[in-house]
LOLOFI-189818 format. One record per residue (C-alpha): residue number from 1; residue in three letters; x, y negated, z. Coordinates in steps of 0.5 Angstrom, whole numbers, plus 500, padded with zeros to 3 digits. Each point is the difference from the previous one (the first is absolute). Example, Ala and Ser with C-alpha at 12.3 -4.5 7.8 and 13.67 -1.06 7.14 Angstrom:
BEGIN
SITE|1|Ala|525|509|516
SITE|2|Ser|502|493|498
//
This chain:
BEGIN
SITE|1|Unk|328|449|384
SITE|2|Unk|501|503|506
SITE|3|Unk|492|499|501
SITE|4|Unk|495|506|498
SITE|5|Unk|494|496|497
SITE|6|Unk|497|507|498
SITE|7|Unk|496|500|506
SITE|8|Unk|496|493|497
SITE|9|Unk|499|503|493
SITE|10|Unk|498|506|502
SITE|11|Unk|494|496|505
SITE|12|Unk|502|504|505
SITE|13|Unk|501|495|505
SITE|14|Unk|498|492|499
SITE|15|Unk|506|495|499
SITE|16|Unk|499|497|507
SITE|17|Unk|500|506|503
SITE|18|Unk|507|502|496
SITE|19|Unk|503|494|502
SITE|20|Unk|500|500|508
SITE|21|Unk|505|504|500
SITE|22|Unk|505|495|498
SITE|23|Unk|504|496|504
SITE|24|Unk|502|494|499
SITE|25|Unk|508|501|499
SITE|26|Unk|496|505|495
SITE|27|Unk|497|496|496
SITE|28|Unk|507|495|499
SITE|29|Unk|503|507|498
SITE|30|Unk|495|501|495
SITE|31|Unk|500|493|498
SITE|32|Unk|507|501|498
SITE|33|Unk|500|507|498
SITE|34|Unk|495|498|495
SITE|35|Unk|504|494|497
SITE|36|Unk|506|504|500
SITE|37|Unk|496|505|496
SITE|38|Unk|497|496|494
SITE|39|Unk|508|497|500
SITE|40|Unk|502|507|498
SITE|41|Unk|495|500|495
SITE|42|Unk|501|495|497
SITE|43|Unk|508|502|500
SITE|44|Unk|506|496|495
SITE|45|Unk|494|497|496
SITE|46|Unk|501|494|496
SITE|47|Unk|496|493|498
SITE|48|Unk|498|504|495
SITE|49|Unk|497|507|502
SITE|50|Unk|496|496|506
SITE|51|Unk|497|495|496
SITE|52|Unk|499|507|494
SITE|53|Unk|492|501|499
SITE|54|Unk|499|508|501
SITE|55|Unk|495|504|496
SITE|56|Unk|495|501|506
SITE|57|Unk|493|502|497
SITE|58|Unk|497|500|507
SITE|59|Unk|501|492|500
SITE|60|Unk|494|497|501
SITE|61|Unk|501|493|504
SITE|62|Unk|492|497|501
SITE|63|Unk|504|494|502
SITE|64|Unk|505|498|495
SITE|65|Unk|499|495|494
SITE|66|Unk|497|504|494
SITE|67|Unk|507|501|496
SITE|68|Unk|502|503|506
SITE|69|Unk|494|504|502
SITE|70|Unk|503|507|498
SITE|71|Unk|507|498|500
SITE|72|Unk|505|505|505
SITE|73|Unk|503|496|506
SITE|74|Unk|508|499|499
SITE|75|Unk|504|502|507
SITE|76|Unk|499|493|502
SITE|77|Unk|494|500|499
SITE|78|Unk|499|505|504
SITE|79|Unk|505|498|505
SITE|80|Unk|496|493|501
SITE|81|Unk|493|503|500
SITE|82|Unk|502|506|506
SITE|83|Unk|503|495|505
SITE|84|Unk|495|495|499
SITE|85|Unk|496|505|503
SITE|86|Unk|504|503|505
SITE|87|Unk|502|493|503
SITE|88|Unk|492|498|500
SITE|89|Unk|499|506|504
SITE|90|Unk|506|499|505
SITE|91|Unk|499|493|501
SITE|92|Unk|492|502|502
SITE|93|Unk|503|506|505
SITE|94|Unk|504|494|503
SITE|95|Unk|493|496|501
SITE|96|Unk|497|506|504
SITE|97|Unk|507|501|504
SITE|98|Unk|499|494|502
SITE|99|Unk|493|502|503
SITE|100|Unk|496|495|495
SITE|101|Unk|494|503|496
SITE|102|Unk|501|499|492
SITE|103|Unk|495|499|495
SITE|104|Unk|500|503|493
SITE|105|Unk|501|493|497
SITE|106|Unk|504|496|499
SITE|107|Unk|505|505|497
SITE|108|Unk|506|499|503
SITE|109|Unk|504|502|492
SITE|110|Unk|504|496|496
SITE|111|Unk|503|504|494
SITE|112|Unk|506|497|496
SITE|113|Unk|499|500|493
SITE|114|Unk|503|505|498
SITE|115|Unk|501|497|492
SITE|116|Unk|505|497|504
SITE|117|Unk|504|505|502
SITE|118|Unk|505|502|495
SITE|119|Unk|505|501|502
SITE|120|Unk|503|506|504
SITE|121|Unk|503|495|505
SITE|122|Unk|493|498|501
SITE|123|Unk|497|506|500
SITE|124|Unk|506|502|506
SITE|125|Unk|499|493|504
SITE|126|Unk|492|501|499
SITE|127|Unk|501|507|504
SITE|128|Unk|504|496|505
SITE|129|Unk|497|495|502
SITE|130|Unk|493|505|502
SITE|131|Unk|504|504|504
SITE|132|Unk|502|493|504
SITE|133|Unk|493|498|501
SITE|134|Unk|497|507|501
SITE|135|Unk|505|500|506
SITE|136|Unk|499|494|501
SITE|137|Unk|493|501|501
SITE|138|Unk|501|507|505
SITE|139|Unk|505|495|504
SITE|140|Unk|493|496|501
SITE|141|Unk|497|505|503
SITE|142|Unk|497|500|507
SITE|143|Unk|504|504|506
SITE|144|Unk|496|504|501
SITE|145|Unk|495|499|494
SITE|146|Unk|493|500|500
SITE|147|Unk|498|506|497
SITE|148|Unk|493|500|502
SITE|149|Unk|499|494|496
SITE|150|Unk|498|501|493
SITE|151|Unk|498|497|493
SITE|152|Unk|493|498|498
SITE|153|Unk|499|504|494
SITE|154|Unk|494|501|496
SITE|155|Unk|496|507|503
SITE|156|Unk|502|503|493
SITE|157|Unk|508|500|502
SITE|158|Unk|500|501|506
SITE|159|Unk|496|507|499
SITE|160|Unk|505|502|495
SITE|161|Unk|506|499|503
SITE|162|Unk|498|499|508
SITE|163|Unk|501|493|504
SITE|164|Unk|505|495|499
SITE|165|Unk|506|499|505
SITE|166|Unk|506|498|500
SITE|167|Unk|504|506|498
SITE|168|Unk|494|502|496
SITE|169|Unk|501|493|495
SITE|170|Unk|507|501|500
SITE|171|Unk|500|508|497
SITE|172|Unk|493|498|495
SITE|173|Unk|506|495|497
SITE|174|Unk|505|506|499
SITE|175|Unk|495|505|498
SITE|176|Unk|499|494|495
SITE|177|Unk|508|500|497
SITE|178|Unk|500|507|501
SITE|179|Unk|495|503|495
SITE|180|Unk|504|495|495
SITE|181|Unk|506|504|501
SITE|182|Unk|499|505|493
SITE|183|Unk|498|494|497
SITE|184|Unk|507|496|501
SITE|185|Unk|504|507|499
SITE|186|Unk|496|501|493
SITE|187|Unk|501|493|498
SITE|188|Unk|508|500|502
SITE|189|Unk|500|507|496
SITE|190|Unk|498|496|493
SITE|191|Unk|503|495|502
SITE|192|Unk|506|504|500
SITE|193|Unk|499|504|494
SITE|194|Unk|499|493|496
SITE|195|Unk|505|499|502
SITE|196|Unk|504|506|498
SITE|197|Unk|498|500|494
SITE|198|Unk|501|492|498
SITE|199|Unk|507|501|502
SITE|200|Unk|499|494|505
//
């Protein structure tokens, strides 16, 4: 990624603030940048290693069925999970643009079931069709946007990562499927050696 968060985890500068420096061109960039990233990653793998289970003994999913609490998340689970997200926000950065308050609920997020996606193809098609929407959702935005419309967050929020446009909600989504770029990359890395050593 093109984009250096390291700005935000230091806690140098507020999200919002990072994030204004974006245009919205940008933005489509970086969409399709961060999409063609996790294709890489996810490189030659077959059915079996996005569906294969790594050891990750930082699993902890609050919510998850009981058996699946502390289970590591596969490459499509993964990849069903950061697109979820980064399409929330992106649809909320489009409601903004448009110069309409949002508030924090009704969540704006569908997350496909990622136990459905067992295949490679469907992993692919998953990837695909965010990047559809996510462009597609940029294209709704006003010209010029309303930048000075921002989203009613709570007061907790808001002081950690600063007020909430358009640009902002659409850089949170990112940052989002960012911080989950090692997790991708060590899961395809057992997945492959899995793999190696099955001689699948």
């Amino acid at each position: 990624m093109s984009i250096d968060f390291s700005p935000v985890s230091d806690e140098t500068v507020k999200l919002a603030d990072f994030s204004q420096q974006f245009s919205l061109n940008d933005l489509r960039h970086f969409t399709n940048e961060s999409l063609d990233l996790m294709l890489s990653i996810i490189g030659d793998a077959d059915d079996a290693q996005v569906t294969f289970f790594p050891d990750d003994p930082a699993a902890d999913d609050q919510f998850a069925p009981a058996e699946e609490r502390y289970q590591g998340w596969n490459l499509a689970h993964i990849v069903a999970h950061v697109t979820a997200s980064a399409e929330e926000w992106v649809a909320v950065s489009s409601i903004l643009a448009r110069g309409i308050v949002y508030t924090p609920e009704p969540r704006l997020r569908y997350e496909p079931d990622w136990h459905t996606l067992k295949t490679r193809a469907q992993v692919i098609q998953r990837i695909e069709e965010s990047r559809r929407m996510r462009l597609a959702y940029l294209d709704a935005w006003a010209d010029p946007p309303h930048l000075e419309v921002f989203r009613e967050l709570s007061e907790r929020f808001t002081a950690k990562i600063g007020a909430v446009n358009a640009v902002t909600a659409f850089v949170f989504g990112l940052r989002h499927e960012y911080d989950h770029y090692d997790q991708l990359r060590e899961t395809a890395r057992q997945a492959r050696e899995s793999a190696a050593v099955s001689g699948d």
